[in-house]
Residue frames relative to the residue before (quaternion, step in Angstrom):
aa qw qx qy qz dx dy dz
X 1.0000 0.0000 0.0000 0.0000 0.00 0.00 0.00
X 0.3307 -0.8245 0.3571 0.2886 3.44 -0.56 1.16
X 0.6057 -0.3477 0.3786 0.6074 4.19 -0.62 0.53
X 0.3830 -0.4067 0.7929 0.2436 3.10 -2.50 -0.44
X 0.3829 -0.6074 0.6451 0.2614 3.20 -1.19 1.38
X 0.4179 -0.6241 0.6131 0.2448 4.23 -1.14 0.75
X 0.2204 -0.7299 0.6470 0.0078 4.05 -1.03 1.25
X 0.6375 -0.6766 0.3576 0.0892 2.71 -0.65 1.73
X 0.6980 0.5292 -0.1864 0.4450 3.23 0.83 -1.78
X 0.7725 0.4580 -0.1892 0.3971 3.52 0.94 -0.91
X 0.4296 -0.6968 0.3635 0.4447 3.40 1.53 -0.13
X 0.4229 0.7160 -0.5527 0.0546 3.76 0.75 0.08
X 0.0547 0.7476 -0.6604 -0.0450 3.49 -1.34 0.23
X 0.3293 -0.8952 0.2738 0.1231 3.27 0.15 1.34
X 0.2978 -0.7325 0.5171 0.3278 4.10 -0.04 0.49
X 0.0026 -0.7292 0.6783 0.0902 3.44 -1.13 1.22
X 0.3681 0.7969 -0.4405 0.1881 3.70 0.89 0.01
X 0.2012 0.7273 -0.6012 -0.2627 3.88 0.32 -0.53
X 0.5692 0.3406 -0.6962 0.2744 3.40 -0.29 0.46
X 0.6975 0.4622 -0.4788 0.2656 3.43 0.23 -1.11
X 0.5864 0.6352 -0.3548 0.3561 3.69 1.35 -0.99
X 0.5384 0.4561 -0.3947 0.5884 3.95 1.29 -0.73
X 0.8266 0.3355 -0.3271 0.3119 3.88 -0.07 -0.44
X 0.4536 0.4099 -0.5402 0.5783 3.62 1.32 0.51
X 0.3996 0.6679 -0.5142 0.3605 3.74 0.30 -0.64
X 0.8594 0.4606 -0.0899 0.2030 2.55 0.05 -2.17
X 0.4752 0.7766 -0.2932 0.2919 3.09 1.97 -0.83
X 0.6901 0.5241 -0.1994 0.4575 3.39 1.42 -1.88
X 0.2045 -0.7703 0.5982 0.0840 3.25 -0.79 1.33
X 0.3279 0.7313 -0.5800 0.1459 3.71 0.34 1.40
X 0.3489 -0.5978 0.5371 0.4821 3.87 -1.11 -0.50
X 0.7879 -0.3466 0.2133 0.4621 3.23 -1.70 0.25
X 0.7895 0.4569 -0.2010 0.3572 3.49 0.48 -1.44
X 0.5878 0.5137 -0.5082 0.3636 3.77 0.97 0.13
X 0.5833 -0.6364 0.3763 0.3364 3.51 -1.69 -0.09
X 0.0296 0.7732 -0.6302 -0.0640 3.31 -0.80 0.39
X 0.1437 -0.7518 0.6283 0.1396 2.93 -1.46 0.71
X 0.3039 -0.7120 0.5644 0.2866 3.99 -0.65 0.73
X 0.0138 -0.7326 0.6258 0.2674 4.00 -0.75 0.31
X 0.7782 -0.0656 -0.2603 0.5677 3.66 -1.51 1.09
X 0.3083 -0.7672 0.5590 -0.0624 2.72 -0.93 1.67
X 0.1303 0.9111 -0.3607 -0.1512 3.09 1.63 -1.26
X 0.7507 -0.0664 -0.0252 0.6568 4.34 -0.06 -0.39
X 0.6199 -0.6013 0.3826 0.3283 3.85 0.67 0.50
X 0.4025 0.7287 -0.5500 0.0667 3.88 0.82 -0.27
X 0.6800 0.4288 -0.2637 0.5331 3.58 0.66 -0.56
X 0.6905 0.3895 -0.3956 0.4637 3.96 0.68 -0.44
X 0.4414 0.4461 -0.5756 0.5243 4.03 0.85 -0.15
X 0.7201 0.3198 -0.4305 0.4403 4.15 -0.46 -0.72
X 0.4657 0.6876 -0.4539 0.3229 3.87 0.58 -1.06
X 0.8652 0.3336 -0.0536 0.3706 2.75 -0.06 -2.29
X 0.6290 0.5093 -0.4288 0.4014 3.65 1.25 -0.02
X 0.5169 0.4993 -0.3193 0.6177 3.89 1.75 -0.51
X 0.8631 0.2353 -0.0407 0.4449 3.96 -0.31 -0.94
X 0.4973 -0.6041 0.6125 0.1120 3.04 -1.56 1.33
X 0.8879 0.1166 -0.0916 0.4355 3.30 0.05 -0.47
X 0.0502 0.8460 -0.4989 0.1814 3.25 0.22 1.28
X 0.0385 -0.8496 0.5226 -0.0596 3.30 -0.77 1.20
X 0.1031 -0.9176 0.3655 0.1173 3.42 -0.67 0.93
X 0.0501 -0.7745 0.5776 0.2532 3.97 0.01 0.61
X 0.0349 0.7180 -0.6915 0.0717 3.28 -1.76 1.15
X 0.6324 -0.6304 0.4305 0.1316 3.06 -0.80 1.17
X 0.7806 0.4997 -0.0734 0.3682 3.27 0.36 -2.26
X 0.4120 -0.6726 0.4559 0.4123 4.35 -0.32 0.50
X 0.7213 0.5618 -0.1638 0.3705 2.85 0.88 -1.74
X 0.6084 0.5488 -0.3334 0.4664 3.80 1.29 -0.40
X 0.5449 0.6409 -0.2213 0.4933 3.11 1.59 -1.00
X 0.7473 0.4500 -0.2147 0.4393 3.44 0.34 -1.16
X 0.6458 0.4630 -0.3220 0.5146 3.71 1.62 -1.09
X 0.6378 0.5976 -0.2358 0.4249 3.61 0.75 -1.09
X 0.7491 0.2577 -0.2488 0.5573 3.71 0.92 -0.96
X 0.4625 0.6240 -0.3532 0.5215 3.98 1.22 0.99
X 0.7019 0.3561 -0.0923 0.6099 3.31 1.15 -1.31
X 0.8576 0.1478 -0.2650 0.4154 3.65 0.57 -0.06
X 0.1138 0.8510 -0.4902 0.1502 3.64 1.30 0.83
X 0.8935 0.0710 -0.1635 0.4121 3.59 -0.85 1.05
X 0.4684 0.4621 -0.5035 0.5600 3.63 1.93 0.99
X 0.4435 -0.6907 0.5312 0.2098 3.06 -1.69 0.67
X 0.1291 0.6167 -0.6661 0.3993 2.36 -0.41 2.83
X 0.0689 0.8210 -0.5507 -0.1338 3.27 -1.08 0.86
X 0.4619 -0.6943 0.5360 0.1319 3.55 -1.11 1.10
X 0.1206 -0.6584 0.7429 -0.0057 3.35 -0.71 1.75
X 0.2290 -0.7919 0.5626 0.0624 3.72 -1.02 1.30
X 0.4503 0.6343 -0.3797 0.5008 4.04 0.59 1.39
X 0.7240 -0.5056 0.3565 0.3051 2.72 -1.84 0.82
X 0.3487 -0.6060 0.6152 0.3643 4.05 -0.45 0.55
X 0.6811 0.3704 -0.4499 0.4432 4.23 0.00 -0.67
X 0.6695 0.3961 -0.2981 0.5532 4.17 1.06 0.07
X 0.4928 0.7612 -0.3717 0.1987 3.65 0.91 -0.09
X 0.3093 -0.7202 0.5953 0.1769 4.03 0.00 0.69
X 0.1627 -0.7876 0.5934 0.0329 3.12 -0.13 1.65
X 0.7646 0.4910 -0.3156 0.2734 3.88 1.05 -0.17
X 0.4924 0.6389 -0.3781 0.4543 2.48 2.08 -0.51
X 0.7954 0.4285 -0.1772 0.3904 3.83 0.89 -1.11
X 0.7898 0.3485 -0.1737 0.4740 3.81 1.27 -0.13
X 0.2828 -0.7943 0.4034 0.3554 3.50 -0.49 0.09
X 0.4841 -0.4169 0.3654 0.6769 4.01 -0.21 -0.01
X 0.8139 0.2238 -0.3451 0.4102 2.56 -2.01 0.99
X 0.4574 0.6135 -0.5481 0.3376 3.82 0.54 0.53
X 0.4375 -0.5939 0.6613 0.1361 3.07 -2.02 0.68
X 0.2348 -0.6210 0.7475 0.0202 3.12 -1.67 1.64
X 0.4747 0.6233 -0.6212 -0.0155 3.66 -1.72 0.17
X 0.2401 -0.7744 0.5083 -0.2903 3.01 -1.31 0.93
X 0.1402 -0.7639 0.6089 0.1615 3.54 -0.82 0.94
X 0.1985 -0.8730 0.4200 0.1486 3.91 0.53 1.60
X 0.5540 -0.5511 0.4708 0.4094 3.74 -1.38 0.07
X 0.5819 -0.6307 0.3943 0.3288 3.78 -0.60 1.58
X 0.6455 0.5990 -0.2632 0.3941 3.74 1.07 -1.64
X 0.7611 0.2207 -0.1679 0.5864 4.24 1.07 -0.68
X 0.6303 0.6627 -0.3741 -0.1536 3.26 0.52 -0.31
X 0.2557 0.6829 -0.3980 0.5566 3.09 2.27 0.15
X 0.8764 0.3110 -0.2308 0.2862 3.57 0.21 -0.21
X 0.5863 0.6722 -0.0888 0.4434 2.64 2.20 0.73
X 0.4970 0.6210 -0.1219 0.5937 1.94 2.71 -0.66
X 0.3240 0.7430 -0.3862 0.4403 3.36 2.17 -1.27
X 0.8238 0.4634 -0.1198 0.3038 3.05 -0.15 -2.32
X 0.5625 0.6093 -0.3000 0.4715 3.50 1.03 -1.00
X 0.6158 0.4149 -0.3446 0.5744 3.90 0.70 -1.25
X 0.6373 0.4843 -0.4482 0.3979 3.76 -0.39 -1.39
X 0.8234 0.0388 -0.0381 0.5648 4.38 0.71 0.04
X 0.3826 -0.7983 0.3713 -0.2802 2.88 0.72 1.95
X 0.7594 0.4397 -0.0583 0.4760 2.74 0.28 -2.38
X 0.6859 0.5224 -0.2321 0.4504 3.82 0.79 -1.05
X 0.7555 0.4368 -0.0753 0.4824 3.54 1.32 -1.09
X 0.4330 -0.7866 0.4401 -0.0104 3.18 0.35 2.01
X 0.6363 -0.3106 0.4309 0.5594 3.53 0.67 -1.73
X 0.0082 -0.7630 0.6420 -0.0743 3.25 -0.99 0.91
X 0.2182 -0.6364 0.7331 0.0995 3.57 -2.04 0.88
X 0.0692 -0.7921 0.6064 0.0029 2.80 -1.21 1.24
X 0.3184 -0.7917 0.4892 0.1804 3.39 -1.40 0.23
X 0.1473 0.8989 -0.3958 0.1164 4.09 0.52 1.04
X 0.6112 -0.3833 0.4105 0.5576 3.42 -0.84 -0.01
X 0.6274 -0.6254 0.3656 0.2857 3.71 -1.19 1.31
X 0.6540 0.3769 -0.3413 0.5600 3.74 1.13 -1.31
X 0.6882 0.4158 -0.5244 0.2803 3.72 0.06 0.38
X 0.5051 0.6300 -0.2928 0.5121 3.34 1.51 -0.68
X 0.7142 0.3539 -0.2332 0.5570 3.65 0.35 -0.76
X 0.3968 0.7013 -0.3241 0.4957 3.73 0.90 0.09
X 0.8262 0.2026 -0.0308 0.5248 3.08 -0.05 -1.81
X 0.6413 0.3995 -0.4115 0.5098 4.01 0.94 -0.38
X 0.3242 0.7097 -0.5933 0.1979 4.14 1.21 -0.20
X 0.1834 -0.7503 0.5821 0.2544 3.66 -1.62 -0.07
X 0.6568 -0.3690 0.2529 0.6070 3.84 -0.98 0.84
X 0.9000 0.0287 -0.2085 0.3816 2.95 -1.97 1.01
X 0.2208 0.7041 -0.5499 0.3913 3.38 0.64 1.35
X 0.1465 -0.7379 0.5263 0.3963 3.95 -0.17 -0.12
X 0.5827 0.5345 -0.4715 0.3905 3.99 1.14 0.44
X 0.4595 0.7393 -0.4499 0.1995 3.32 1.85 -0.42
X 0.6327 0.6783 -0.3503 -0.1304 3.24 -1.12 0.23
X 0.8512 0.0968 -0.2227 0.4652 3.58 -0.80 -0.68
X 0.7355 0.3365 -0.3735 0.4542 3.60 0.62 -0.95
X 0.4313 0.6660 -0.4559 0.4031 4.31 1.19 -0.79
X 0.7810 0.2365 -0.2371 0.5272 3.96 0.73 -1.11
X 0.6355 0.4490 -0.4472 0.4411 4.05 0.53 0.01
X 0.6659 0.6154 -0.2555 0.3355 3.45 0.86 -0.57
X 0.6312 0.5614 -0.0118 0.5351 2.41 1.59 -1.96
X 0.6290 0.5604 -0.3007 0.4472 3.78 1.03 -0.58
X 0.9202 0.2041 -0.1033 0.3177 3.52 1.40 -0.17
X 0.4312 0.4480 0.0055 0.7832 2.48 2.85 -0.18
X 0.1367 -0.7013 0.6982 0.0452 3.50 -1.42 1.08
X 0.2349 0.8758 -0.3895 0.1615 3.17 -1.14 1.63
X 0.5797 -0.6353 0.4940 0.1280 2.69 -1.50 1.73
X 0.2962 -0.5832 0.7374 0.1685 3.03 -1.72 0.60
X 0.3302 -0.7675 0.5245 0.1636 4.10 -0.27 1.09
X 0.8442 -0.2828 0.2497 0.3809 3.23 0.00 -1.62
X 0.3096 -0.6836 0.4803 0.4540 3.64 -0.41 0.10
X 0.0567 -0.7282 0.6482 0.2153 3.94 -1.73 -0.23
X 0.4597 -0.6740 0.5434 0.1977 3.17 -1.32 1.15
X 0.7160 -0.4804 0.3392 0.3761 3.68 -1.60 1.07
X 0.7254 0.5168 -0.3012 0.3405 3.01 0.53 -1.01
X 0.7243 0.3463 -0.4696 0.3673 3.99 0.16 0.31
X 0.4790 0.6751 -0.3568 0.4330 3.40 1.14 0.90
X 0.1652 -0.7733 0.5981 0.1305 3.25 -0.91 0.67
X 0.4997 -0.3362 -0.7292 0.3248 2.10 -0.88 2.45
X 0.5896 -0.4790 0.4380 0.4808 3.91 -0.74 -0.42
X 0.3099 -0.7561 0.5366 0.2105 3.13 -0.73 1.06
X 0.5859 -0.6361 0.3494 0.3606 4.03 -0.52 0.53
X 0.6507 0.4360 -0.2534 0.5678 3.71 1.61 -0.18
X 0.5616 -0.4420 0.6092 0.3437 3.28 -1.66 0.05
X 0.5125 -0.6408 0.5666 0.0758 3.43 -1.57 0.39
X 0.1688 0.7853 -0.5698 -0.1736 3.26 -0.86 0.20
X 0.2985 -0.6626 0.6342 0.2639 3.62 -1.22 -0.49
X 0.1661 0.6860 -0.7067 0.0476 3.55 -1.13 1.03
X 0.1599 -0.6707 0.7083 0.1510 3.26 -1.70 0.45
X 0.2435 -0.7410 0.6250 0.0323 2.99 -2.00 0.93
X 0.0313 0.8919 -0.4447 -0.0763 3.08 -0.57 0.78
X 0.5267 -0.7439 0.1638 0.3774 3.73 -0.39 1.14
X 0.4459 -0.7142 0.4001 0.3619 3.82 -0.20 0.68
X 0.5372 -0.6783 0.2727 0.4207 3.93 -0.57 0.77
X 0.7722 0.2953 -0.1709 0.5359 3.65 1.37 -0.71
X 0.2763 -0.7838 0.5378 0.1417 3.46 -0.36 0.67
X 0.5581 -0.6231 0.3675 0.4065 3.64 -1.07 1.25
X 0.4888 -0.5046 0.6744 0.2274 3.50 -1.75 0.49
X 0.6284 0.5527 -0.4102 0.3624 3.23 -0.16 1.73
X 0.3761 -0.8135 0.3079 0.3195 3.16 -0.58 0.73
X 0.6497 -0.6466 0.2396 0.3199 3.65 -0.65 1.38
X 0.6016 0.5461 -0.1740 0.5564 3.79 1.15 -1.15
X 0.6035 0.4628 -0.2887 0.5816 3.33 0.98 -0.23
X 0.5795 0.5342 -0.3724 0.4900 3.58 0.10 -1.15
X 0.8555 0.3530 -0.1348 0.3541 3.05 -0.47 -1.94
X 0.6578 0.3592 -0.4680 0.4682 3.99 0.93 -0.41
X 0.6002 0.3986 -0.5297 0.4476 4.06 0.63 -0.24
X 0.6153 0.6802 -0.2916 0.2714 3.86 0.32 -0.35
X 0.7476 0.2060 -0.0822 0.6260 2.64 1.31 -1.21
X 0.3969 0.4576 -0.5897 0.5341 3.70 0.95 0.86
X 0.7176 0.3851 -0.3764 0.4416 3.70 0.24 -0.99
X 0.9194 0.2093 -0.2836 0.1747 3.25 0.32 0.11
X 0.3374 0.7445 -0.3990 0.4155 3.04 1.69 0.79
X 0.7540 0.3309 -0.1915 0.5341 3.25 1.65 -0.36
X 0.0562 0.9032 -0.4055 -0.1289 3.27 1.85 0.28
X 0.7481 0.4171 -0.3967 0.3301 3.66 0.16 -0.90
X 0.5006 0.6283 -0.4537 0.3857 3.75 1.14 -0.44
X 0.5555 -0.3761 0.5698 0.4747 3.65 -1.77 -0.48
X 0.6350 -0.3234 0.5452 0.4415 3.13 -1.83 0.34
X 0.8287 0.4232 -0.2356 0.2803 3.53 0.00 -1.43
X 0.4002 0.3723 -0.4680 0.6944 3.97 1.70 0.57
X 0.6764 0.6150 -0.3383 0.2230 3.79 0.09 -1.07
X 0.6703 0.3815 0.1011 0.6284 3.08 1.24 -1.57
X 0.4960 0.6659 -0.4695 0.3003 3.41 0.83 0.06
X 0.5709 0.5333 -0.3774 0.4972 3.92 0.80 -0.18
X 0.7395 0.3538 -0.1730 0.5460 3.64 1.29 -0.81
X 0.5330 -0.7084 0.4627 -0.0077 3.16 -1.35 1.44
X 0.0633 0.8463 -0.5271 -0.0435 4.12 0.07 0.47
X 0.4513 -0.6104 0.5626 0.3275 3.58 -0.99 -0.04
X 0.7026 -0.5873 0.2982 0.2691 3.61 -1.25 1.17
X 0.2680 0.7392 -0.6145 0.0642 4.04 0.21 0.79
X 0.6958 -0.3878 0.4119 0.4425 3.77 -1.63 0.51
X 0.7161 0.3800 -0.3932 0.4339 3.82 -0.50 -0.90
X 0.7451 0.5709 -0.3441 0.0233 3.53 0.48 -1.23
X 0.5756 0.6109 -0.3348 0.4283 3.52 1.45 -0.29
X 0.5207 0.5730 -0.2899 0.5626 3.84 1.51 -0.38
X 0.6192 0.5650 -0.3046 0.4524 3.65 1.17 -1.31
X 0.7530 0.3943 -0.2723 0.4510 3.69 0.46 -1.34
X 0.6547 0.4169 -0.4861 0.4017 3.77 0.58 0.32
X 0.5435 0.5501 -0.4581 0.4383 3.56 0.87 0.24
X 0.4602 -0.5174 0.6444 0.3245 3.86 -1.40 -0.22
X 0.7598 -0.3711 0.4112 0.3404 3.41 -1.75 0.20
X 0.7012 0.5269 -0.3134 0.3640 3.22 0.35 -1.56
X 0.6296 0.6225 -0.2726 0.3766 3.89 0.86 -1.08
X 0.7033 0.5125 -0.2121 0.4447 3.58 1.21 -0.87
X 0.2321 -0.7742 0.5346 0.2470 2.98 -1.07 0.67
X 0.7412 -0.2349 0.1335 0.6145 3.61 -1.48 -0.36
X 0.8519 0.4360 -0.1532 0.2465 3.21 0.37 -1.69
X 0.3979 0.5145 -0.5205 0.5532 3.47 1.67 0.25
X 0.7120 0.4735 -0.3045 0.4198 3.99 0.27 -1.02
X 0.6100 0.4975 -0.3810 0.4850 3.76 0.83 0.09
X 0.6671 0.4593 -0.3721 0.4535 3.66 1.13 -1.08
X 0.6131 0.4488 -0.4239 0.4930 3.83 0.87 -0.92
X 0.7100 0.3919 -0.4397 0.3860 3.78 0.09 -0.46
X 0.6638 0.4914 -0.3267 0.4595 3.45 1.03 -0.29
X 0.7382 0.3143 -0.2109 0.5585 3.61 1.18 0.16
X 0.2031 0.6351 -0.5367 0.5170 3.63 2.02 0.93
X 0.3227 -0.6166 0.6989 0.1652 3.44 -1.37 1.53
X 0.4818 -0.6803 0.5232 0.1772 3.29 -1.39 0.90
């Protein structure tokens, strides 16, 4: 079967490693019988091990031509090929609660994949990803990190997470000009008491303006009168943790 030519436009950079491809595998800590779904699958390295661990294996893929190679190479395993954009993907329509996501994602969306990933939470058990290394270490940063931020405390507000491993350019087809990383996330059992639109609009005010105070940052936004909060607005974003960023969203005047 002849390769897939990789499309720029789409960010593909194919994994040819199998070792490194058996140790992201290895990362997802499902049993045989849960769902998973892989997103860009692209030449299948990670869906040939999948589909030998997991019954239900689903794959979202963007690309026709991956389709067309992918539903060739895995003809009469139980795989099914969802053909669509992953930032348009009905995660409820295609998992059940408690499903598994992982994936080696396109560097160019993947912050906005992660967006898309939260907006169905509930559906998204745990997931392993594969991104460029300075985003990965980003989103696993802790308070008062100068990589901490907007996605480290939305992510981090509902998901515990590990930073796994780095990967070098080379086991890619082509090499991507960055280093890799791997993190996994896994969903915490109690989600915060808070409302989600909230969170995310203090968050991302505090940190669009990161080097200011909270109290320039947040100045456009309005809160109701708690003890801590007049100590809070002289700090910056970075300094807070999740659970400081839940109390201000929980005292955000509507």
């Amino acid at each position: 079967m002849d390769n897939l030519k990789p499309k720029k436009h789409l960010g593909q950079h194919f994994l040819t490693d199998q070792r490194v491809a058996r140790k992201i595998v290895d990362c997802l800590q499902a049993d045989a019988t849960d769902t998973v779904a892989e997103i860009g699958p692209g030449e299948g390295v990670l869906t040939g091990m999948l589909a030998e661990r997991f019954e239900h294996l689903k794959l979202i893929e963007v690309d026709p031509d991956a389709v067309e190679f992918l539903t060739r190479r895995f003809e009469g395993q139980p795989v099914e090929i969802i053909h669509t954009d992953v930032l348009k993907w009905r995660i409820d329509q295609d998992l059940p609660k408690d499903g598994y996501v992982i994936g080696n994602l396109p560097y160019n969306i993947s912050s906005p994949i992660f967006f898309h990933l939260l907006d169905y939470r509930d559906y998204v058990k745990e997931g392993v990803f594969m991104i460029q290394k300075e985003v990965a270490q980003r989103i696993c940063a802790d308070p008062g990190s100068k990589v901490y931020g907007i996605l480290s405390v939305l992510i981090g507000a509902y998901y515990d997470l590990k930073y796994e491993f780095s990967v070098p350019p080379g086991v890619f087809r082509p090499p991507p000009k960055v280093v890799s990383g791997v993190l996994r996330m896994v969903r915490r059992p109690q989600a915060p008491d808070v409302d989600p639109k909230a969170l995310k609009k203090v968050v991302k005010a505090g940190f669009n303006q990161r080097r200011k105070t909270l109290r320039n940052a947040l100045k456009s936004l309005e809160f109701e009168p708690f003890d801590e909060l007049p100590e809070l607005l002289t700090k910056r974003a970075e300094q807070l943790d999740v659970d400081t960023f839940v109390k201000l969203a929980n005292h955000l005047k509507s």
